[in-house]
Steps between C-alpha positions, in 0.01 A plus 500: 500500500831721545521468135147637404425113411139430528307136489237491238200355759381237505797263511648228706772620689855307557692525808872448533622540894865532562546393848829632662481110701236205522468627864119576408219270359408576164115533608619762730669718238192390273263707769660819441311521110200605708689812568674539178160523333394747720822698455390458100180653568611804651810580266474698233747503143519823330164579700292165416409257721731210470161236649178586475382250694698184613144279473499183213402778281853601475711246651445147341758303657822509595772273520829515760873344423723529847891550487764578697703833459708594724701786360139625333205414703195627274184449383420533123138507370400427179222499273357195326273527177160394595288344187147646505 
């Protein structure tokens, strides 16, 4: 979002954590997308809404990958094409 990069809704979304250790259960990394989709909801690119609304009429799946990344921890989002 930095970038100006905006998801064309609706699409599944893919999730790629970067865990600095497996210290943590995935599920309780997995949690935190409640709060990243609120976060997308209240951001705004270039002064547009990044999320609408993070209901099934936006958000039609999504799919999370765990690795470890210990010089990087991260977490990179991406969007999926979603066939209509």
């Amino acid at each position: 979002m930095v970038d100006g990069i905006m998801f064309d809704w609706p699409c599944k979304l893919k999730f790629d954590w970067y865990l600095p250790d497996g210290r943590i259960d995935p599920d309780n990394w997995d949690f935190t997308k409640k709060f990243i989709f609120d976060g997308m909801q209240k951001a705004k690119v270039q002064g547009v809404v990044f999320l609408g609304n993070d209901s099934v009429k936006n958000i039609r799946g999504y799919d999370h990958d765990f690795y470890i990344d210990k010089e990087n921890p991260r977490l990179e989002i991406y969007e999926m094409e979603v066939k209509q």
